[in-house]
N, C-alpha and C positions, 0 to 999 in steps of 0.2 A: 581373375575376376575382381571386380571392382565393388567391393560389399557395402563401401559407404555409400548412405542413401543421398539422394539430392536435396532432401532436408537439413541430415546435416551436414553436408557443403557446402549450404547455403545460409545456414542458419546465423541472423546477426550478432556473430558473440560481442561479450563484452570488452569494452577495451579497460576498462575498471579493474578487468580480472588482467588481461593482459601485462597491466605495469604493475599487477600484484605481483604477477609470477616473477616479472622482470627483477623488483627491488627485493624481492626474498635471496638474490643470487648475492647477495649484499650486504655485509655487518656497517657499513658507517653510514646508512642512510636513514633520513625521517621518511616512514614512509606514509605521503600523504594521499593514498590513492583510494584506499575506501571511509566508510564511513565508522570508523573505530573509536569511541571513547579513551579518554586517557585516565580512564580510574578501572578499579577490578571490580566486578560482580561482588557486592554491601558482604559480608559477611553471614549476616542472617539467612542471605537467599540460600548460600553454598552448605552450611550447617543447614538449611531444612533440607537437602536437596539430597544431602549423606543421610539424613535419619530417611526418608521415603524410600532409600534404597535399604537401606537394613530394616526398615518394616512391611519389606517386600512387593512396593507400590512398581511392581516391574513390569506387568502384563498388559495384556490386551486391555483398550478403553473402548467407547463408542467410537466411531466415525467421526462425532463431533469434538470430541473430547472430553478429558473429566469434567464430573457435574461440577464439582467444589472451584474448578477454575472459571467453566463458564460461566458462574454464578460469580463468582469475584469480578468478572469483563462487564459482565451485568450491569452489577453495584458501582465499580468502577464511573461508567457510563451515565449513571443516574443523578453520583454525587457531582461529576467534575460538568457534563454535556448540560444536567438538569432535563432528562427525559429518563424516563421508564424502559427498561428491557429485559427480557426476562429469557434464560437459560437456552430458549426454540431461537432468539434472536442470534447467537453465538455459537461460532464455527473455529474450533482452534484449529491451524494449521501450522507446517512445518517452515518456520518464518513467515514474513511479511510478502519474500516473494512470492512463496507459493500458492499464499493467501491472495495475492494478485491474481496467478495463474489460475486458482479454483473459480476466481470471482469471473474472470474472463469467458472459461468455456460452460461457465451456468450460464449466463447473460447471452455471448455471441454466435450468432450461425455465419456462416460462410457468406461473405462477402458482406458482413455488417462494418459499417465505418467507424472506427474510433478516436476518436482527438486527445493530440498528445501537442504538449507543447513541445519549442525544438530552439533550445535543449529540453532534454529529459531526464531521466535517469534511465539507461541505456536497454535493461532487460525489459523495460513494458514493450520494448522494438520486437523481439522474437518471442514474446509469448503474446501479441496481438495475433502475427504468426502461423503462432501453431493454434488457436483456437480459429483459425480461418477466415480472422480478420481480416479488415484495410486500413493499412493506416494511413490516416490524415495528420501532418505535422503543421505548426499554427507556430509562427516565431514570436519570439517574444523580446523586447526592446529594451536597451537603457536608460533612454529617455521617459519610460515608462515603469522605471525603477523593476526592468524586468518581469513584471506581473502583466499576466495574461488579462487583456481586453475583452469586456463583455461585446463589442462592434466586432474583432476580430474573431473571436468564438462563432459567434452569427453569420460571420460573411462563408466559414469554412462548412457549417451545415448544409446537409443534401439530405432529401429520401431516403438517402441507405445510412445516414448517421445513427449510430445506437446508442453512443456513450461515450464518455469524456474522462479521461485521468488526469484528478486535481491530486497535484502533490506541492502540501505547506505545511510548516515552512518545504522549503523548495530541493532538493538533487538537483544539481550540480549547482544551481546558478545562489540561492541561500534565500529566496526574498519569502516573507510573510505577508498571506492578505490577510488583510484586517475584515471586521466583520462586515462595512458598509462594501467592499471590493467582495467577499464573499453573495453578500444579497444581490447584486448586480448578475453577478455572475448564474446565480438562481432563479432571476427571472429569466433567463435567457433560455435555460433546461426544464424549466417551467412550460415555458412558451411551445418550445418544440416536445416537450417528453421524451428526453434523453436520460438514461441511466449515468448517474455517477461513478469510477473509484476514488474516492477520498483516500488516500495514500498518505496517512497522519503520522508515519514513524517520526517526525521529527516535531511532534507534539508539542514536546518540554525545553526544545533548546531556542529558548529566547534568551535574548540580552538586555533588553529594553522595556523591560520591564509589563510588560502585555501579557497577556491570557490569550491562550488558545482558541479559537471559532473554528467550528466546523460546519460545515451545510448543513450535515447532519441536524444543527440545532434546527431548523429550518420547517417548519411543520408544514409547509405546503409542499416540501420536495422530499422529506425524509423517507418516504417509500420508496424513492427511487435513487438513494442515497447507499451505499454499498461500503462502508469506513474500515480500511485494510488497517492495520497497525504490526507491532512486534515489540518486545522487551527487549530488543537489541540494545536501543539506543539508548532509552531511559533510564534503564539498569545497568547497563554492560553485560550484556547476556549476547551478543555476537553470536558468539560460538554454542549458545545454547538452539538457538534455531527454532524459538517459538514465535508463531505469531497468530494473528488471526482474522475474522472479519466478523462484523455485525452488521445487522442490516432487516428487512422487512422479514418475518420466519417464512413466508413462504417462498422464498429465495432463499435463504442459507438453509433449509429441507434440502434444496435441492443440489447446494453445494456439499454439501456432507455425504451424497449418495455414491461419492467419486471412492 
């Protein structure tokens, strides 16, 4: 009997994970296949991180997660974005991935289209997927300094488009839109009333000296703006596997119900 499902025989893994597994077989290699920090998690995180377990911070939380973090994600949001959210707005999840995948099967039913650029970052491909999506791939060019076109976004919209995964800075390919390529891009989801995921894990890692934009800033689309994040990256928390989403509360209500 053949017990695996056609899901997952089918299911599009990662090839990210694949030459992870490959170069762990390996003492003399750099291995540059995921997305790893080359510093350790600050010291303060790790020292709070020992006292919450010795003052027995071990059990059951809400669904959404602790109040004291979500209210940190909150403030967080208020000082750095310059908008207002408050605790109902914030859904901690188990990474950024997963905070993807909660955002996905709130938002999509079966046979809803979603746009992904191509390249991507590889797992929005199987958890479009399994929330019963379709996906729409939208390529993205050099000559365009790799940033997704508001013409090209538009030309890939149909009746069944539901939503669109903006990740900036960028998986795999590294580019940042700036805020005028962000607004562009807003009229466009404006226009049609498309849901966002904003996929911000790489927030902080600039070079060039620029500040972060998110659509989210955006008051005529922020309702329909969905902002995935994690302290993967910003911290060096990888392995710690928190992340989360914010977004309109009567949408993260119904992400937290999972």
């Amino acid at each position: 009997m053949n017990c695996i499902s056609r899901l997952a025989n089918n299911y599009p893994g990662s090839g990210i994970r694949v030459m992870f597994e490959l170069a762990n077989q390996y003492n003399d290699l750099v291995n540059l296949c995921i997305g790893e920090p080359n510093f350790e998690t600050p010291g303060y995180i790790k020292e709070s991180a020992k006292k919450a377990i010795d003052d027995g911070f071990t059990h059951y939380v809400s669904n959404a997660g602790m109040l004291e973090l979500r209210q940190a994600i909150a403030d967080k949001h208020k000082r750095e974005l310059g908008y207002e959210y408050t605790t109902e707005n914030v859904m901690v999840a188990v990474g950024g991935t997963e905070a993807n995948f909660l955002t996905l099967v709130t938002i999509i039913n079966p046979g809803d289209e979603v746009i992904v650029t191509n390249p991507c970052y590889p797992n929005y491909l199987g958890q479009i997927m399994l929330a019963g999506g379709k996906l729409v791939s939208v390529p993205i060019y050099e000559e365009n300094e790799f940033k997704l076109q508001p013409e090209d976004l538009e030309k890939a919209i149909t009746p069944k488009t539901k939503a669109i995964f903006l990740n900036s800075p960028n998986n795999p390919v590294g580019f940042a839109l700036t805020k005028e390529d962000i607004e562009a891009l807003a009229e466009i989801v404006q226009k049609h009333n498309l849901m966002v995921i904003s996929d911000e894990v790489y927030e902080k890692i600039y070079y060039d000296g620029r500040n972060h934009f998110s659509m989210s800033q955006i008051p005529e689309v922020r309702d329909d703006v969905l902002v995935t994040n994690s302290l993967s990256k910003t911290y060096a928390m990888t392995g710690w596997r928190v992340g989360y989403v914010v977004g309109d509360k009567k949408i993260i209500y119904n992400v937290f119900i999972f």
